[in-house]
N, CA, C and O of each residue as an XYZ file, in Angstrom:
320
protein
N      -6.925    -18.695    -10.800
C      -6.135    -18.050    -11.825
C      -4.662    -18.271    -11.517
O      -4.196    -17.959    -10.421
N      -3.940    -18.803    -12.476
C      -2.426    -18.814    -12.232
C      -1.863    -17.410    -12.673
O      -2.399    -16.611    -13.441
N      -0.682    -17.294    -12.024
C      -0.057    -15.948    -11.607
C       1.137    -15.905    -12.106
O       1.445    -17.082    -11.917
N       2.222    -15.346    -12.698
C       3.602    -16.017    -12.679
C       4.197    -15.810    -11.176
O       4.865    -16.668    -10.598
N       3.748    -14.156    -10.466
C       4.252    -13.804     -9.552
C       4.393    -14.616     -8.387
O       5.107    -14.351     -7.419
N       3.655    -15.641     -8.540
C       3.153    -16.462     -7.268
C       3.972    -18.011     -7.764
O       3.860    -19.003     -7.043
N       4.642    -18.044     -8.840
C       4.990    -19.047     -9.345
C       4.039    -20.336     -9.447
O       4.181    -21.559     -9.454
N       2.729    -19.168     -9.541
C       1.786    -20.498    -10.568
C       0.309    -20.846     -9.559
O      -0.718    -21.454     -9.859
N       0.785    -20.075     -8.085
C      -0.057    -20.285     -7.306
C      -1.477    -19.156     -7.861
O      -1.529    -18.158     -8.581
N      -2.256    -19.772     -7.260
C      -3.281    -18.853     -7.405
C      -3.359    -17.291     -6.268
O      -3.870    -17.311     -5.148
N      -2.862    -16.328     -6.774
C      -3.197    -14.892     -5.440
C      -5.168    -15.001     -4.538
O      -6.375    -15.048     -4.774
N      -4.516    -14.989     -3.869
C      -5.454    -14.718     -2.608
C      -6.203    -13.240     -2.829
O      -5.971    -12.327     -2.038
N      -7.227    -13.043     -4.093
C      -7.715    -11.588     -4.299
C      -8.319    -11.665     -3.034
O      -8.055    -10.625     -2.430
N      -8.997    -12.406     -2.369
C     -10.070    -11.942     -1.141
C      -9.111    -11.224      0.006
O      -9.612    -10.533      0.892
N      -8.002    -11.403     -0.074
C      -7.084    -10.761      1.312
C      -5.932     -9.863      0.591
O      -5.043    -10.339     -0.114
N      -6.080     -8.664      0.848
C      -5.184     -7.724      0.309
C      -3.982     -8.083      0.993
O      -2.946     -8.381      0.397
N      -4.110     -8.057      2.308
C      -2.439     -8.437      3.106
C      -1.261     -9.611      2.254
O      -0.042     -9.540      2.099
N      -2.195    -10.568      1.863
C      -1.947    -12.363      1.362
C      -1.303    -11.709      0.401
O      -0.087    -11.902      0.386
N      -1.929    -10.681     -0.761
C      -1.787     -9.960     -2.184
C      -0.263     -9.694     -2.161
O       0.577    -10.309     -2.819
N      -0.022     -8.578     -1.212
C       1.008     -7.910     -1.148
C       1.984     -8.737     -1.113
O       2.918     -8.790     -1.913
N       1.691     -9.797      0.349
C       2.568    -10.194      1.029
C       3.566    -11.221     -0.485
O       4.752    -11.544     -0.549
N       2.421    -11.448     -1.465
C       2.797    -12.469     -2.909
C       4.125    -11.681     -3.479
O       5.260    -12.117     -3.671
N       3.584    -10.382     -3.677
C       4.014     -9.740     -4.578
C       5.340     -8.757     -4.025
O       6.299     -8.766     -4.796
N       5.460     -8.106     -3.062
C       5.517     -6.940     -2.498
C       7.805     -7.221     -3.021
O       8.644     -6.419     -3.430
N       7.877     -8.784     -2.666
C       9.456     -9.113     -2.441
C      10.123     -9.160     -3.709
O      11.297     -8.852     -3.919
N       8.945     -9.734     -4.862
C       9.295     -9.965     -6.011
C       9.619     -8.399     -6.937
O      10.279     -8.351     -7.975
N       8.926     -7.134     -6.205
C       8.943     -6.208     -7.149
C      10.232     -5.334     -6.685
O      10.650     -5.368     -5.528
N      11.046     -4.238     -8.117
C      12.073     -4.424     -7.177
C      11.801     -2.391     -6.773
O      10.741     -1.891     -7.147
N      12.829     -1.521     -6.057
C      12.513     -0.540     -5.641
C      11.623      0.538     -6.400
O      10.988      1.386     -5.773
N      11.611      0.440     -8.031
C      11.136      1.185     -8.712
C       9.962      0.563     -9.345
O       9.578      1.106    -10.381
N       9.254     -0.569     -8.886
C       8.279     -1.158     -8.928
C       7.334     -0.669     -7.882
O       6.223     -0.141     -7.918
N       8.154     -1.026     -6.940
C       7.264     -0.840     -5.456
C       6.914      0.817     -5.566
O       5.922      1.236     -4.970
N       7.615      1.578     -6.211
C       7.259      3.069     -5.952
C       6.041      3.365     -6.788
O       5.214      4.249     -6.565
N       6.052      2.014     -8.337
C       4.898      2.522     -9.116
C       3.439      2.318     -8.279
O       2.414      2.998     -8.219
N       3.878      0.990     -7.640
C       2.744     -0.208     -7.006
C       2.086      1.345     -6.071
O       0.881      1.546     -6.221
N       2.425      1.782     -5.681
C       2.176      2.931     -4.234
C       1.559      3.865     -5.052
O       0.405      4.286     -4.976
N       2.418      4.147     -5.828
C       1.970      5.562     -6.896
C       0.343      5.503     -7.333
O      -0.473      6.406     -7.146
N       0.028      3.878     -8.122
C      -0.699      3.886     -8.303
C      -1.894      3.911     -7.705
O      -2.788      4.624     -8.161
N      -2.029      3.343     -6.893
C      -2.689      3.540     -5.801
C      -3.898      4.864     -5.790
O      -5.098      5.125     -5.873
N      -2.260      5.534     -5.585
C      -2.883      7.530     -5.338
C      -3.450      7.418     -6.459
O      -4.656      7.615     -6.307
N      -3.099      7.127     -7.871
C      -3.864      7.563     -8.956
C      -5.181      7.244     -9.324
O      -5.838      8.057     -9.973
N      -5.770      5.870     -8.900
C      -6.829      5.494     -8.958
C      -7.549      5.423     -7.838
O      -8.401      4.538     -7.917
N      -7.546      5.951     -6.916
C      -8.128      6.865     -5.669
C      -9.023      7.802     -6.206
O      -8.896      8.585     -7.148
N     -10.020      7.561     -5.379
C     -11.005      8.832     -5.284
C     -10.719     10.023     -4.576
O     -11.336     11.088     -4.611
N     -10.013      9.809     -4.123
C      -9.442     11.201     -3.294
C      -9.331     11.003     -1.842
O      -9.450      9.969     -1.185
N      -9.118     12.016     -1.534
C      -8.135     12.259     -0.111
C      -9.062     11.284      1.326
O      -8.658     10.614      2.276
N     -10.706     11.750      0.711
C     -11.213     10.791      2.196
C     -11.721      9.486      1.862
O     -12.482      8.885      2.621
N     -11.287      8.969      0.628
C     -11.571      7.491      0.063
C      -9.776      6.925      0.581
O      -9.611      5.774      0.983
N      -8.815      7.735      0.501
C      -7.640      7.246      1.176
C      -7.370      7.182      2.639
O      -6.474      6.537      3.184
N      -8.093      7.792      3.090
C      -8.332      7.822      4.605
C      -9.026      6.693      4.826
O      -8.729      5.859      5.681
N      -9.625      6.654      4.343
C     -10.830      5.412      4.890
C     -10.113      3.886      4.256
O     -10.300      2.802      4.809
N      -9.454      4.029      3.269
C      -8.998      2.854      3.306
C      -7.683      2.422      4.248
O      -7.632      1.237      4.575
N      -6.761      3.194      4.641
C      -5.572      3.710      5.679
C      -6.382      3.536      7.025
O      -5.714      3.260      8.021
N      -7.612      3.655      7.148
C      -7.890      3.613      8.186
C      -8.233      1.797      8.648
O      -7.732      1.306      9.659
N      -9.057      1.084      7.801
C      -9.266     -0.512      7.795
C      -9.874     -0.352      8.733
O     -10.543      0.563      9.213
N      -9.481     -1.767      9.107
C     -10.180     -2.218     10.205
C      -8.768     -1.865     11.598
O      -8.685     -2.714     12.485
N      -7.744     -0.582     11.659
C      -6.953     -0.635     12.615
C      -7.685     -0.035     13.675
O      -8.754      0.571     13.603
N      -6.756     -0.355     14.979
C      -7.274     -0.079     16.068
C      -7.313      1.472     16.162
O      -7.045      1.929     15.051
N      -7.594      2.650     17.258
C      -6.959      3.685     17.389
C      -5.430      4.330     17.893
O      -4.861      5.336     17.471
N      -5.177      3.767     18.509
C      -3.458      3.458     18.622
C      -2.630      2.957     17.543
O      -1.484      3.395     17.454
N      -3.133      1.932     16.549
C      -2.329      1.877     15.120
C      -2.833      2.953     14.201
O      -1.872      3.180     13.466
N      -3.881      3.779     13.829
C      -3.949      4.603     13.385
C      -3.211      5.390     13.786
O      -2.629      5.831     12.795
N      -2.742      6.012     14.926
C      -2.117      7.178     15.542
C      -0.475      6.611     14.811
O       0.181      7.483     14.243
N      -0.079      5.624     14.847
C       1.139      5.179     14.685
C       1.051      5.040     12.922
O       2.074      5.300     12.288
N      -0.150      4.640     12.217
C       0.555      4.980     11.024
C       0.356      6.479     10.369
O       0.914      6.761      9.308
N      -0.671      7.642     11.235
C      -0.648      8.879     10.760
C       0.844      9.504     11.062
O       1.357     10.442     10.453
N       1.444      8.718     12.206
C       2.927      9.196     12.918
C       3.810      9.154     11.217
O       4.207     10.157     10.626
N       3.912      8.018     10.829
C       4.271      7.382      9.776
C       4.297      8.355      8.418
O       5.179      8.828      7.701
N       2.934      8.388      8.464
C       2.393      9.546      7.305
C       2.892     10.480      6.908
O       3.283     10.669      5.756
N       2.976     11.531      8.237
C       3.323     12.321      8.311
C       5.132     12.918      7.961
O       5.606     13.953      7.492
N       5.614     11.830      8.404
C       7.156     11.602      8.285
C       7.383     11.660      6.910
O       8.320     12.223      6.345
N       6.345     10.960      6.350
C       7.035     10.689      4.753
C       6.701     11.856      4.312
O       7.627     12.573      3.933
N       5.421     12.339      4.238
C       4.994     13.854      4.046
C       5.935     14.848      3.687
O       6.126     15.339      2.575
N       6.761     15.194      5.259
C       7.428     15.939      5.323
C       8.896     15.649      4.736
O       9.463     16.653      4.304
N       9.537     14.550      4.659
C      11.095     13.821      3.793
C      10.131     13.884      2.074
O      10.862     13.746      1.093
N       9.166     14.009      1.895
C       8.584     14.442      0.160
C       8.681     16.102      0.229
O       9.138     16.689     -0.752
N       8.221     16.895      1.464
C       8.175     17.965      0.684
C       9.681     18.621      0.992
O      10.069     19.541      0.272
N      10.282     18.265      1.773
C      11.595     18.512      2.250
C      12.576     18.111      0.906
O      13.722     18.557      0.843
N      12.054     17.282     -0.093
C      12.730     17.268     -1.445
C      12.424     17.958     -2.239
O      13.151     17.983     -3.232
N      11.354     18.752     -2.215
C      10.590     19.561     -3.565
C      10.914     20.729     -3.317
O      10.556     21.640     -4.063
């Protein structure tokens, strides 16, 4: 399938990383917030997001992106 985003290349659906990595530069800050947003919206919920957050990382990168998590967590509710 040609893409424009890819300037014609075909996206790599089998590798989400490849996906992003296509797309992620081209979109600009209020893109990237929908790209995320959406995400949450078409989620099954809280332990279908866990489990995908979780992948295939080790236990030490999990610990480092719940570190992560958590940060943003708190700079979201620290705005509301």
């Amino acid at each position: 399938m040609k893409d424009a985003v890819t300037g014609g290349a075909s996206l790599p659906w089998h590798d989400g990383a490849a996906v992003m990595d296509a797309v992620y530069w081209k979109l600009t800050a209020p893109q990237r917030s929908d790209f995320i947003l959406r995400y949450f919206q078409v989620s099954t919920g809280v332990e279908a997001v866990i489990e995908d957050m979780r992948g295939t990382l080790t236990s030490e990168a999990r610990i480092q992106l719940a570190a992560i998590l958590q940060q943003v967590s708190n700079g979201l509710l620290k705005d509301g």
